[in-house]
MIVEXRO-30721 format. One record per residue (C-alpha): chain; residue in one letter; residue number from 1; x, y, z. Coordinates in steps of 0.2 Angstrom, whole numbers, plus 5000, padded with zeros to 4 digits. Each point is the difference from the previous one (the first is absolute). Layout:
[A; a; NUM; [X; Y; Z]]
...
//
This chain:
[A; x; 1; [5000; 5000; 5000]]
[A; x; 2; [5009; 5017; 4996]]
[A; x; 3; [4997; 5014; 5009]]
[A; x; 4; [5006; 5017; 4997]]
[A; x; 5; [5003; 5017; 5010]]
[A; x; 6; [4991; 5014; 4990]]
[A; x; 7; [4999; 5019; 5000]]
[A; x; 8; [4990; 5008; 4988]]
[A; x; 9; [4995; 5018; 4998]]
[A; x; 10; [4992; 5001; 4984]]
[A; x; 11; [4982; 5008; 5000]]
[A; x; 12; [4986; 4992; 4993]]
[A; x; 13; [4983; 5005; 4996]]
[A; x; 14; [4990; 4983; 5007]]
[A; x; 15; [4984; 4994; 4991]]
[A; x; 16; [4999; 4986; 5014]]
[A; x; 17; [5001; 5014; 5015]]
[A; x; 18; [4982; 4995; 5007]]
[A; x; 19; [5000; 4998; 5017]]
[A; x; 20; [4993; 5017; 5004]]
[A; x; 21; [4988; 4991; 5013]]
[A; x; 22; [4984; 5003; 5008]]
[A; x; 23; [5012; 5008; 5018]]
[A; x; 24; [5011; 5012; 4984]]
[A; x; 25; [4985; 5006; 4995]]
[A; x; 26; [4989; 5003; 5015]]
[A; x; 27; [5016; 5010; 5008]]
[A; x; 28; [4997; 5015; 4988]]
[A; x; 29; [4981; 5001; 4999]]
[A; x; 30; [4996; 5006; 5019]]
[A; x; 31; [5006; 5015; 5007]]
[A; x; 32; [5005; 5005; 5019]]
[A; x; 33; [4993; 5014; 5010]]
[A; x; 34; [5011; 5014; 4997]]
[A; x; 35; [4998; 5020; 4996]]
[A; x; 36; [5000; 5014; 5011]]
[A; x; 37; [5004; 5002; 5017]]
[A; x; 38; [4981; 5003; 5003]]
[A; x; 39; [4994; 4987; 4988]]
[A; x; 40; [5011; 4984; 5010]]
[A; x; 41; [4993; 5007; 5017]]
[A; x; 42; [4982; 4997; 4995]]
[A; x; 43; [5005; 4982; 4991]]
[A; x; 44; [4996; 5011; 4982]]
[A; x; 45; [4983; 5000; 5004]]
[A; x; 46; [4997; 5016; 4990]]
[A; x; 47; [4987; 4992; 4984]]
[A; x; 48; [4984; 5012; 5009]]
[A; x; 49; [5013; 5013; 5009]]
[A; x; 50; [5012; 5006; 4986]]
[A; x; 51; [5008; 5017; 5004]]
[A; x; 52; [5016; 4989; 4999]]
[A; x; 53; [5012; 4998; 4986]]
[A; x; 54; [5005; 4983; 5002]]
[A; x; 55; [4978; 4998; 5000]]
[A; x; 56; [5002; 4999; 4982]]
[A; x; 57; [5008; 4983; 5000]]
[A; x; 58; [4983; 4995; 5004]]
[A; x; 59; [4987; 5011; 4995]]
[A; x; 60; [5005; 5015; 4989]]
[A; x; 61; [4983; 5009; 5005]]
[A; x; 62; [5010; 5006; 5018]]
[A; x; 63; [5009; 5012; 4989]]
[A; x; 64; [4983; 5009; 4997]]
[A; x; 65; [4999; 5003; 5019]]
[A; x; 66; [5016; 5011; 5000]]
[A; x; 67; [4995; 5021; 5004]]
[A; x; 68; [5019; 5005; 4997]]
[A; x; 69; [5018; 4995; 4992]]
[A; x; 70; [5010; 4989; 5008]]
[A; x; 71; [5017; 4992; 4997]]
[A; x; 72; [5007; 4984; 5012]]
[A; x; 73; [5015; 4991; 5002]]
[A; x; 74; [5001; 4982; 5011]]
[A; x; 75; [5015; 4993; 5006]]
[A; x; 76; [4998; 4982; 5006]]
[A; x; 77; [5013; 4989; 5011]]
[A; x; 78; [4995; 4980; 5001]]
[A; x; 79; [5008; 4987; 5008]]
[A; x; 80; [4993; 4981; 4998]]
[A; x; 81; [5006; 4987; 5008]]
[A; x; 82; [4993; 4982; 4994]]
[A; x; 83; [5000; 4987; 5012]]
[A; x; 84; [4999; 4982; 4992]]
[A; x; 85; [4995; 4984; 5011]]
[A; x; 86; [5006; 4984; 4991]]
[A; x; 87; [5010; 4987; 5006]]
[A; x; 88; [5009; 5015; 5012]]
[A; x; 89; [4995; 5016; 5002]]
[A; x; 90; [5009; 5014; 4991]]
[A; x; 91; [4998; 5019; 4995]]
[A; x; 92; [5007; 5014; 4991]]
[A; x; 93; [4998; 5019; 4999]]
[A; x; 94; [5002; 5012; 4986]]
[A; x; 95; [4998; 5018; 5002]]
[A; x; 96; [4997; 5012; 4987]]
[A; x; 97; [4995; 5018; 4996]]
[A; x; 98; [4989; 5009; 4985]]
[A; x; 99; [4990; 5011; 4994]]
[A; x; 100; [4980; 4996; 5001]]
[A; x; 101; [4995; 5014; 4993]]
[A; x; 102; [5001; 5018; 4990]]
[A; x; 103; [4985; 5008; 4993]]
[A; x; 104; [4994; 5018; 4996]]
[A; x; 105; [4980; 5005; 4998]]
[A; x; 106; [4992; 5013; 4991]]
[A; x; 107; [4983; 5006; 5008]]
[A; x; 108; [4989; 5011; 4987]]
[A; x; 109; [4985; 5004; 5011]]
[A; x; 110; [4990; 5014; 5001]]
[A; x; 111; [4997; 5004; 5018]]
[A; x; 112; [4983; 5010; 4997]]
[A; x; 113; [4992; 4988; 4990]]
[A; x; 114; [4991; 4984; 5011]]
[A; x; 115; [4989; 4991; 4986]]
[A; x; 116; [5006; 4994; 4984]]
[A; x; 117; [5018; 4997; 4994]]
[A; x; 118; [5008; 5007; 5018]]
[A; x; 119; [5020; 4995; 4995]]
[A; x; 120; [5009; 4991; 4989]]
[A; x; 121; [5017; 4992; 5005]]
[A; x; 122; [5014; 4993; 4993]]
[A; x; 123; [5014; 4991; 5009]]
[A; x; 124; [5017; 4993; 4995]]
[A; x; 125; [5006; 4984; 5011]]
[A; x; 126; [5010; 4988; 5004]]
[A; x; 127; [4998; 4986; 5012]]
[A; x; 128; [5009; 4985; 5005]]
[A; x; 129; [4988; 4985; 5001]]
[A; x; 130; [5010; 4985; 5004]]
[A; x; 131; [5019; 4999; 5008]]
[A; x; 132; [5008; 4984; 4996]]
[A; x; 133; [5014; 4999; 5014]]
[A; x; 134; [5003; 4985; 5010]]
[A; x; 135; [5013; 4989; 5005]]
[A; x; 136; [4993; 4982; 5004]]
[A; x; 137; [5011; 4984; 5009]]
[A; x; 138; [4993; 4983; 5002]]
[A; x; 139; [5009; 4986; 5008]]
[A; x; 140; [4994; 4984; 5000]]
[A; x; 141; [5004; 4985; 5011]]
[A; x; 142; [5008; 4986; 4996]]
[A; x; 143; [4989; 4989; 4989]]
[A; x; 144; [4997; 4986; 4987]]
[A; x; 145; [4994; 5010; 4985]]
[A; x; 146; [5013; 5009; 4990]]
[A; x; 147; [4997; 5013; 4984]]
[A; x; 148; [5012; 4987; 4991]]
[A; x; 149; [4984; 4988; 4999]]
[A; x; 150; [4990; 5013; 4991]]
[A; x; 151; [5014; 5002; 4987]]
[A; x; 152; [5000; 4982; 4997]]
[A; x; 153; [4983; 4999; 4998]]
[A; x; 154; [4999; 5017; 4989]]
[A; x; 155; [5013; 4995; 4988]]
[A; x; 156; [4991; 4982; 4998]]
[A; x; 157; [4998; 4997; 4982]]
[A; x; 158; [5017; 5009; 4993]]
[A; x; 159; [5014; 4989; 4995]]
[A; x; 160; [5016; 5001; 5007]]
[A; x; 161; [5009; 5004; 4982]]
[A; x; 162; [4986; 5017; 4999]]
[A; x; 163; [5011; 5004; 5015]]
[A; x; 164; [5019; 4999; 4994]]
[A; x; 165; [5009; 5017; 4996]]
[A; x; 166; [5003; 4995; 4980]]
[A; x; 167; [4981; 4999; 4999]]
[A; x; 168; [4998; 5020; 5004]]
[A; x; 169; [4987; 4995; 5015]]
[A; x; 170; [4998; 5020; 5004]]
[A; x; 171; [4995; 5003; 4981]]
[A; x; 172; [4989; 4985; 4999]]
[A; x; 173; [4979; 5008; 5005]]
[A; x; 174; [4995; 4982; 5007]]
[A; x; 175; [5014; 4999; 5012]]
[A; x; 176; [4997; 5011; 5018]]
[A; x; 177; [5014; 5010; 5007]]
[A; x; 178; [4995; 4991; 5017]]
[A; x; 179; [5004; 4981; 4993]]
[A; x; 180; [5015; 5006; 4991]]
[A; x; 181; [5007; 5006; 5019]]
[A; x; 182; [4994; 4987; 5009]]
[A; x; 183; [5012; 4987; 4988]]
[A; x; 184; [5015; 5009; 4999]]
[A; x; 185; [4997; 5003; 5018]]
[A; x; 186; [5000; 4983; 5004]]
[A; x; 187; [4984; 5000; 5010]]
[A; x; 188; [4993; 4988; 4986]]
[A; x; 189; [5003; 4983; 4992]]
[A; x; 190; [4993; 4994; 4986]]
[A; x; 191; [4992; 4982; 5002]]
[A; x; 192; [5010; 4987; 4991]]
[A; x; 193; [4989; 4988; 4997]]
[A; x; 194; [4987; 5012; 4994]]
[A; x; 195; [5005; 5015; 4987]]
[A; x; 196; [4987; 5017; 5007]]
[A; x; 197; [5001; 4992; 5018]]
[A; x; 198; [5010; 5012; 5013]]
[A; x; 199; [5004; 4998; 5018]]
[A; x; 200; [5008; 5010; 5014]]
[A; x; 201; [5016; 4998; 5005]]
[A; x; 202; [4995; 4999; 5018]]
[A; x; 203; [4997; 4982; 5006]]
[A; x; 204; [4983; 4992; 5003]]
[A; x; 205; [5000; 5006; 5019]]
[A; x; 206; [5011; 5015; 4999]]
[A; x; 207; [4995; 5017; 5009]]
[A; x; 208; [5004; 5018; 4996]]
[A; x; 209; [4999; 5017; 5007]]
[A; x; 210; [4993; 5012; 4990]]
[A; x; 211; [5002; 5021; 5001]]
[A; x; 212; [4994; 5013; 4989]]
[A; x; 213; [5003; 5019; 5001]]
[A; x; 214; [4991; 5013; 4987]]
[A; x; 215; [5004; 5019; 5000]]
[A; x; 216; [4986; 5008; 4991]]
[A; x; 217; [4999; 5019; 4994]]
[A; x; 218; [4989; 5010; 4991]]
[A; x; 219; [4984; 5010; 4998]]
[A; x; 220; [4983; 5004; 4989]]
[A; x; 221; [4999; 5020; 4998]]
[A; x; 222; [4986; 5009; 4993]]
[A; x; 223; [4998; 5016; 4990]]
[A; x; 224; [4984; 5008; 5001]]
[A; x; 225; [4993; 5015; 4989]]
[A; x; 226; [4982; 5002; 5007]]
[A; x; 227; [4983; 5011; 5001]]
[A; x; 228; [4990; 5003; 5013]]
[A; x; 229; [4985; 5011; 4997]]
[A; x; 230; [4987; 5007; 5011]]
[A; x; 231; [4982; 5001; 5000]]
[A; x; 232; [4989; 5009; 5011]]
[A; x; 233; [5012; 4995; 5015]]
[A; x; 234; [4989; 4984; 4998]]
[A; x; 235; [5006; 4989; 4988]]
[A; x; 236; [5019; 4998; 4993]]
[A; x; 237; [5007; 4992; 4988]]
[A; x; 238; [5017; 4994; 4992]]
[A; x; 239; [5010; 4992; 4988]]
[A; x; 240; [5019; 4994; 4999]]
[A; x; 241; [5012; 4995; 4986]]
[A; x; 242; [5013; 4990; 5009]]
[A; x; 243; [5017; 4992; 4996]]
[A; x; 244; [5008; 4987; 5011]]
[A; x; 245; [5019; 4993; 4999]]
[A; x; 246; [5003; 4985; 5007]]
[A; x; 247; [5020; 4996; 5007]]
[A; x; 248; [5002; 4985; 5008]]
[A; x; 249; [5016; 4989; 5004]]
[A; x; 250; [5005; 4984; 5012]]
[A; x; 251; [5015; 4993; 5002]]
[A; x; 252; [4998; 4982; 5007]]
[A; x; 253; [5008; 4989; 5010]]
[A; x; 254; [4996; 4979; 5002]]
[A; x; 255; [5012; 4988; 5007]]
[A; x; 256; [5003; 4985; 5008]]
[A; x; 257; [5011; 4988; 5011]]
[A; x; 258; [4997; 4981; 4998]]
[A; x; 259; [5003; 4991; 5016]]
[A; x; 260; [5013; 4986; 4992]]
[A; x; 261; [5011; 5016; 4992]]
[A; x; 262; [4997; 5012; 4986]]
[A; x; 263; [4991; 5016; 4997]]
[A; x; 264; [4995; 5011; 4987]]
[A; x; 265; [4995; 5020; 4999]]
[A; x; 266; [4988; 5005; 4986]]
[A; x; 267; [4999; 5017; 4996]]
[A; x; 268; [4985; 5009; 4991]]
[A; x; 269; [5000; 5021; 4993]]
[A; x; 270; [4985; 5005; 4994]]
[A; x; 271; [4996; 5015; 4994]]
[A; x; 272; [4979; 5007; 4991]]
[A; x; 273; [5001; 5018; 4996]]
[A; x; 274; [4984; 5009; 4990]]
[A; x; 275; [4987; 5010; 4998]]
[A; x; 276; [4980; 5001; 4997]]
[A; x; 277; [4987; 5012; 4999]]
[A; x; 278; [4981; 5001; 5009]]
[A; x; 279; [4987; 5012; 5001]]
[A; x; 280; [4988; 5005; 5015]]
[A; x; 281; [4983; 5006; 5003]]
[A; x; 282; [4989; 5004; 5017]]
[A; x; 283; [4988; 5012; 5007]]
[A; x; 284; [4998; 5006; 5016]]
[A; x; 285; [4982; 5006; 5007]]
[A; x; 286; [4995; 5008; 5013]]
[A; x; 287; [4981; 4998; 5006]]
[A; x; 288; [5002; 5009; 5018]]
[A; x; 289; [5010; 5007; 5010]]
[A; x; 290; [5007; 4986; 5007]]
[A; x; 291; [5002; 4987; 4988]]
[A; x; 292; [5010; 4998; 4986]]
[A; x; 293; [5000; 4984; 4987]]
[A; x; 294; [5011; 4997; 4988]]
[A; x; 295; [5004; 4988; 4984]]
[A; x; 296; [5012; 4997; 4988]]
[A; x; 297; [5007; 4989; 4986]]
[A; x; 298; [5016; 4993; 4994]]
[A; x; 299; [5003; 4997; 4984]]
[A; x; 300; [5013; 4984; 4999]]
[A; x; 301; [5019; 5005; 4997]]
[A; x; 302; [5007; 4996; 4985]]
[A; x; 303; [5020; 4997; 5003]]
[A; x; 304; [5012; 4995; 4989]]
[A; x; 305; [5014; 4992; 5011]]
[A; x; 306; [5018; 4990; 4994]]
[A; x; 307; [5009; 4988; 5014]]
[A; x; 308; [5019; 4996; 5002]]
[A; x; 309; [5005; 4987; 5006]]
[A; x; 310; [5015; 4988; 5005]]
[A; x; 311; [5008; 4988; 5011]]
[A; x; 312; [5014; 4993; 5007]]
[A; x; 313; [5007; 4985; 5010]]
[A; x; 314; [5012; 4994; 5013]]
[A; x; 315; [5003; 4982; 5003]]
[A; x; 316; [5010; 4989; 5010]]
[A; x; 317; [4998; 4982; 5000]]
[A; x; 318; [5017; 4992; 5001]]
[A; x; 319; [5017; 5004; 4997]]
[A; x; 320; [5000; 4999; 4982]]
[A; x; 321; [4983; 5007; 4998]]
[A; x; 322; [4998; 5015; 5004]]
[A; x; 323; [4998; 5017; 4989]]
[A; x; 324; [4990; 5014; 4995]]
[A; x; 325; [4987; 5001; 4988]]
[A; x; 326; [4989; 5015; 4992]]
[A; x; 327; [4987; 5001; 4986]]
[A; x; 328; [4997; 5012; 4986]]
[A; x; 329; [4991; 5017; 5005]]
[A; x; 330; [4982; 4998; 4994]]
[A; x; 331; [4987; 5014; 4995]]
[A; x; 332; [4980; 4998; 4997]]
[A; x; 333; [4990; 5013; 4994]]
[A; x; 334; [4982; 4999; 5003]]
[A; x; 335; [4984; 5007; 5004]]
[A; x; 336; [4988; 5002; 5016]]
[A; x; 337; [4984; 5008; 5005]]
[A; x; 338; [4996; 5000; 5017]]
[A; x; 339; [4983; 5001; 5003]]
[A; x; 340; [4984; 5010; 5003]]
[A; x; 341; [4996; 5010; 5019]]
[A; x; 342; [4984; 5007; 5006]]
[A; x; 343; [5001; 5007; 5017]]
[A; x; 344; [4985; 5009; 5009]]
[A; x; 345; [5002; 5011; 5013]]
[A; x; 346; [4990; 5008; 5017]]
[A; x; 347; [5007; 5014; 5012]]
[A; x; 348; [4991; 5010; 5013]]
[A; x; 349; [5003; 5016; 5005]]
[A; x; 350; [4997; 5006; 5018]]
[A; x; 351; [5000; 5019; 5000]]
[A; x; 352; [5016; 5008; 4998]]
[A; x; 353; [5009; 4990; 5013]]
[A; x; 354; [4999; 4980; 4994]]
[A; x; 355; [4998; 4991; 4986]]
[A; x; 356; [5000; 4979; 4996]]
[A; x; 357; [5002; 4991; 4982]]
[A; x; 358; [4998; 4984; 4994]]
[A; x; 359; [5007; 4992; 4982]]
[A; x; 360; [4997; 4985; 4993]]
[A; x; 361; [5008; 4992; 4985]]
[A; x; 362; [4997; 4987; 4988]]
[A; x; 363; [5010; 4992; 4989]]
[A; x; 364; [4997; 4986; 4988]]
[A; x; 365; [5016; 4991; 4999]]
[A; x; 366; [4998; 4988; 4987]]
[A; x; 367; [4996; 5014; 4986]]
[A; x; 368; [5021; 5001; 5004]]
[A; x; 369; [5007; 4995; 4980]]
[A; x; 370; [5019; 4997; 4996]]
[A; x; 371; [5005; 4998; 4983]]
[A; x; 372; [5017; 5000; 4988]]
[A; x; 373; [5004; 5015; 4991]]
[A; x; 374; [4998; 4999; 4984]]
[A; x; 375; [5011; 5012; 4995]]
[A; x; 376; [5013; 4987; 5007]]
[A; x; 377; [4995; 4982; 4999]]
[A; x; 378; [4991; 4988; 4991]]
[A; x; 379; [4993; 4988; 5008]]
[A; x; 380; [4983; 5003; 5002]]
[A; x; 381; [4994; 4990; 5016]]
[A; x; 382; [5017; 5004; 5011]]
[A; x; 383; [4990; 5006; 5014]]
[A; x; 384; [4983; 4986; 5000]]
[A; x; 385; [5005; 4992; 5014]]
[A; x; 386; [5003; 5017; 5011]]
[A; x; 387; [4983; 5003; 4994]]
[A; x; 388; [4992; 4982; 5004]]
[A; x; 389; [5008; 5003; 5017]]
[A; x; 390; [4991; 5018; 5004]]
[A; x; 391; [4984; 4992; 4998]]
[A; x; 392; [5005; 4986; 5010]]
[A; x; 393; [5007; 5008; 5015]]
[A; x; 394; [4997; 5019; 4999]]
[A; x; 395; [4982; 5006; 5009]]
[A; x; 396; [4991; 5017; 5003]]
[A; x; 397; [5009; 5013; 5009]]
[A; x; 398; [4995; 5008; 5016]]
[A; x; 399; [5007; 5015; 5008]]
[A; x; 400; [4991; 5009; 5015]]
[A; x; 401; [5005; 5017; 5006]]
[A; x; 402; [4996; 5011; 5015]]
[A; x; 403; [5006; 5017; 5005]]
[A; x; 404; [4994; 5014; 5013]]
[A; x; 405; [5010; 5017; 5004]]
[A; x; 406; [4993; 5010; 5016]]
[A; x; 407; [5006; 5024; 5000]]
[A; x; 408; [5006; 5002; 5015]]
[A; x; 409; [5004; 5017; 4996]]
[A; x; 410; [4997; 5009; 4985]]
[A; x; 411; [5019; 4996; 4994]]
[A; x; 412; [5004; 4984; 5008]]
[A; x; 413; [4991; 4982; 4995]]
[A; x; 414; [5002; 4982; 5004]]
[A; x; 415; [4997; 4987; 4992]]
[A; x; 416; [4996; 4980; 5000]]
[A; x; 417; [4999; 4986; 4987]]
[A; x; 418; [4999; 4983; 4997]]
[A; x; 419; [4997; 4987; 4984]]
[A; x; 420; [4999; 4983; 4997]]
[A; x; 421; [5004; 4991; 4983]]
[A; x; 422; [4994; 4983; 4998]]
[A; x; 423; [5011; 4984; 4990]]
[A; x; 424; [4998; 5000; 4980]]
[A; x; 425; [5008; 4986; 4996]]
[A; x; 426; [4991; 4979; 5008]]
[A; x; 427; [5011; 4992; 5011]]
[A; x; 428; [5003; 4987; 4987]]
[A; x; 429; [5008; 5010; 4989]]
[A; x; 430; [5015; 4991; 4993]]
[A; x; 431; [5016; 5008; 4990]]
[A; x; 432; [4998; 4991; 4983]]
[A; x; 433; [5016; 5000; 4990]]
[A; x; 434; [5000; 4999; 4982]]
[A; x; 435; [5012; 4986; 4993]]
[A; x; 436; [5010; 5010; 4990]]
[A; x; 437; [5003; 5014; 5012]]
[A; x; 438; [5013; 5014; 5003]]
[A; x; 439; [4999; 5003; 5013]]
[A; x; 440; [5007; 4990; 5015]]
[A; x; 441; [4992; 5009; 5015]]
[A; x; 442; [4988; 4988; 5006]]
[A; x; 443; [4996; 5007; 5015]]
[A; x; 444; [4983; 5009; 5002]]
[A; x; 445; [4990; 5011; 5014]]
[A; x; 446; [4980; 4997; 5002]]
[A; x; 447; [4991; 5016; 5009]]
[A; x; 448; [4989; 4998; 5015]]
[A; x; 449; [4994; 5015; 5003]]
[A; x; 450; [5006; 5019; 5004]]
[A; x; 451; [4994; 5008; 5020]]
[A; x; 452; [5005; 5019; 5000]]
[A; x; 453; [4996; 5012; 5013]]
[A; x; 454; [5009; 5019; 5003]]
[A; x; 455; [5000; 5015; 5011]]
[A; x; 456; [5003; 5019; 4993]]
[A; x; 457; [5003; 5018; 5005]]
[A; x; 458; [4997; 5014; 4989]]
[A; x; 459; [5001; 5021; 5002]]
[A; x; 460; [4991; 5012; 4989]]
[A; x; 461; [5008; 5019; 5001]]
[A; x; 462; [4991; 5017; 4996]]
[A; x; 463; [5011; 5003; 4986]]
[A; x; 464; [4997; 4983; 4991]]
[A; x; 465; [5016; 4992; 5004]]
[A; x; 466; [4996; 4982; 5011]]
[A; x; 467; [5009; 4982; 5006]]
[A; x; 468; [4994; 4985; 5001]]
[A; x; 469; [5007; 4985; 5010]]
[A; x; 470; [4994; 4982; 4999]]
[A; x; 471; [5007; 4982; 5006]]
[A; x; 472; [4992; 4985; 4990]]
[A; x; 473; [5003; 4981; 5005]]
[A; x; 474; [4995; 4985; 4986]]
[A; x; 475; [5002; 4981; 5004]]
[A; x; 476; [4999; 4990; 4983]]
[A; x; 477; [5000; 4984; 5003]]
[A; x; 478; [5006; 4988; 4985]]
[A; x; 479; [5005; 4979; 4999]]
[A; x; 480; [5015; 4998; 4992]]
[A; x; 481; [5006; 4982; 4992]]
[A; x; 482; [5019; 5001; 4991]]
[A; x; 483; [4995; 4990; 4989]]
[A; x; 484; [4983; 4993; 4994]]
[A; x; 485; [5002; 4981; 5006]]
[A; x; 486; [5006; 5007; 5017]]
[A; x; 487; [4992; 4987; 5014]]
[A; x; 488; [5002; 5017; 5011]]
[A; x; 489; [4994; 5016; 4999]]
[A; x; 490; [5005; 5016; 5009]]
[A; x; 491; [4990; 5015; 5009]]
[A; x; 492; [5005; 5017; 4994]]
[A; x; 493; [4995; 5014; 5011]]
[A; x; 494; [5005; 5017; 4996]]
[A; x; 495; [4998; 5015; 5010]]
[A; x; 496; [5002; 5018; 4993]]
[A; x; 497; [5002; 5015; 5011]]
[A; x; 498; [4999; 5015; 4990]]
[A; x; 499; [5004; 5017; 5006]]
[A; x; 500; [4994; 5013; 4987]]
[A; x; 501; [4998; 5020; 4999]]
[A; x; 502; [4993; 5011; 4988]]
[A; x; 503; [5002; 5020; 4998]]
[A; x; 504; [4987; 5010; 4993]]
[A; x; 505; [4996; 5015; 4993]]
[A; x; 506; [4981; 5007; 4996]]
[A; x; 507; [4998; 5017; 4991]]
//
């Protein structure tokens, strides 16, 4: 059997790059709570208040309720530490700092008028909507299941000769990057008795200990260019155009120690960079004094988004074999539509001293679409199986927010929030891993759910210049399996703290 040590740095466009699962794609189509200062103290619970500028990232009608000009700035520190039970316990925090968001309004009212077209506003924004930045450890125990198993069975059906180095393996669309490790690894051998058959090179009986590390950065930004009119200081109404970027990168980290001698490190970088487009429509009315209800609309985003990816391996399993091995850089071009959101919305106002709001949002998860680009690539069913997956394991989404800010003085506020965000994705969702893949990062993270809750502080002056101060806490709770054969899976819970302040300036 000939075995070879190979570098290659060559970069290929990969027709066969379709592993972009179920977990790739539900990472980019939710969105956190973040904004303004104000807007993460009351959990965003601004679809009936507006009069904030992050309000538009949910109901473009709360920029109808502005009286004068403003411009905002939001500075926003976050630490997370994730916390993994699996076989041991084990965390890992990551700190990081941005901007949430920078906007400027226009206010064209006419102060004299009460009936009819009162004002009409316009408002430039932008608004971070998701942060990406986590460091995650696992650590298993020592136990009888190993990845090396996995690959066995995932390179089942590829003959040992589409696997030598004069065959070209890497340039060969039917052979995944994964197998092509895995042999010149020596974590497999083929069967001799049988052409197709593959074991692990672990004995019958042999444990392992496995450990994983992931350091994830990134974001989803939104750019906003809205209007907001005015009617009768009764009903508003709205409409956004916005653009979205999408940056995302994890470098990964999966190894394991065998318990008769021998290890291996297999190292994944992926990196999804794009952008899309979406529109927005709601209205705000006002039938007493006291009550406000809103509603609103979101179109799906339409994204155009490319991935690049690679991997790398360490491996030591005697003397004489032992090396390190790395695979070509692979890109994918494709498209993705996330999918539809109706929210509807309820605040009431007590006087000039109190108020409480109340969001809900729905979203249809399944209307989510991945497809290749076809601008790019040929084959027309790349993505079927993403597809068959989403309407397998992806339901309705539910998110519930509330928010209530009590004047203690005529400049001073503060402020209270809390949502809940129920699990899109069944519990028996499964990574499904095309045969021919490119990518080797098998590992995936299934969401359980999102609890957020925030306290917040915020000063009005005479002369239109105000702070605001909020702290926000979200627990998202994910399982995490390294690879999807795993016998174990791992609870991942991450707690963000976010301290955030905004300057203002009304004139």
């Amino acid at each position: 059997m000939k075995r070879y040590s190979l570098f290659l740095a060559t970069l290929v466009a990969a027709i066969s790059l379709q592993a972009q699962g179920v977990f790739d794609v539900m990472r980019y189509t939710g969105t956190d709570i973040m904004g303004t200062a104000r807007y993460m103290s009351m959990a965003g619970a601004f679809g009936a208040l507006g009069g904030d500028v992050s309000a538009v990232i949910d109901n473009p009608a709360g920029l109808g309720i502005y009286r004068m000009a403003e411009a905002t700035l939001t500075a926003d520190v976050t630490a997370t530490k994730a916390q993994t039970a699996w076989g041991t316990d084990a965390s890992a925090l990551k700190a990081n700092f941005a901007l949430n968001n920078a906007a400027f309004v226009w206010s064209f009212i006419d102060r004299e008028q009460t009936k009819g077209w009162v004002a009409n506003n316009i408002g430039f924004t932008y608004n971070r909507l998701k942060n990406f930045n986590r460091t995650t450890l696992a650590v298993d125990a020592m136990a009888q299941h190993s990845m090396t198993n996995f690959m066995a069975d995932f390179t089942a059906g590829i003959e040992e000769s589409a696997l030598l180095a004069e065959n070209k393996p890497y340039d060969n669309v039917d052979i995944p990057y994964l197998s092509e490790l895995a042999y010149q690894g020596y974590l497999i051998n083929p069967d001799t008795l049988t052409a197709g058959n593959w074991y692990s090179l672990l004995d019958a009986n042999e444990k392992s200990q496995a450990n994983y590390k992931a350091v994830e950065n990134g974001y989803v930004d939104e750019f906003s260019f809205a209007y907001g009119a005015n009617i009768s200081n009764v009903f508003y109404w709205g409409a956004s155009f916005n653009l979205q970027t999408i940056s995302y990168s994890v470098q990964s980290l999966y190894g394991e120690k065998f318990e008769k001698g021998g290890e291996f490190t297999l190292r994944n970088t992926l990196k999804t960079s794009g952008a899309g487009y979406n529109f927005k429509f709601g209205f705000i009315v006002r039938p007493a004094s006291w009550l406000r209800l809103g509603f609103s609309v979101h179109t799906p985003t339409y994204y155009t988004l490319s991935d690049y990816h690679y991997a790398t391996m360490d491996y030591n399993i005697a003397t004489d074999k032992k090396g390190n091995l790395e695979t070509p850089v692979a890109k994918a071009y494709y498209k993705m539509q996330s999918p539809m959101r109706l929210q509807a919305s309820a605040a009431f106002v007590f006087g000039k001293s109190a108020l409480v709001s109340f969001d809900y949002q729905f979203t249809n998860y399944k209307q989510t679409k991945i497809a290749q680009d076809q601008t790019q690539l040929s084959v027309d069913d790349a993505y079927a199986d993403v597809m068959t997956d989403i309407n397998d394991y992806v339901s309705n989404g539910h998110l519930f927010k509330l928010g209530a800010e009590y004047r203690i003085t005529e400049g001073f506020s503060v402020r209270a929030g809390a949502a809940y965000r129920m699990p899109h994705v069944s519990d028996d969702a499964v990574k499904n891993v095309p045969l021919n893949t490119t990518r080797t990062d098998m590992e995936y993270f299934a969401d359980k759910g999102m609890c957020y809750g925030s306290l917040g502080l915020g000063y009005r002056g005479r002369k239109g210049f105000g702070f605001d101060l909020a702290y926000a806490y979200r627990l998202q709770r994910d399982s995490f399996r390294p690879y999807p054969d795993s016998a174990t899976e791992a609870i991942v819970k991450s707690h963000a703290h976010n301290a955030v302040l905004t300057l203002s300036y009304k004139f």
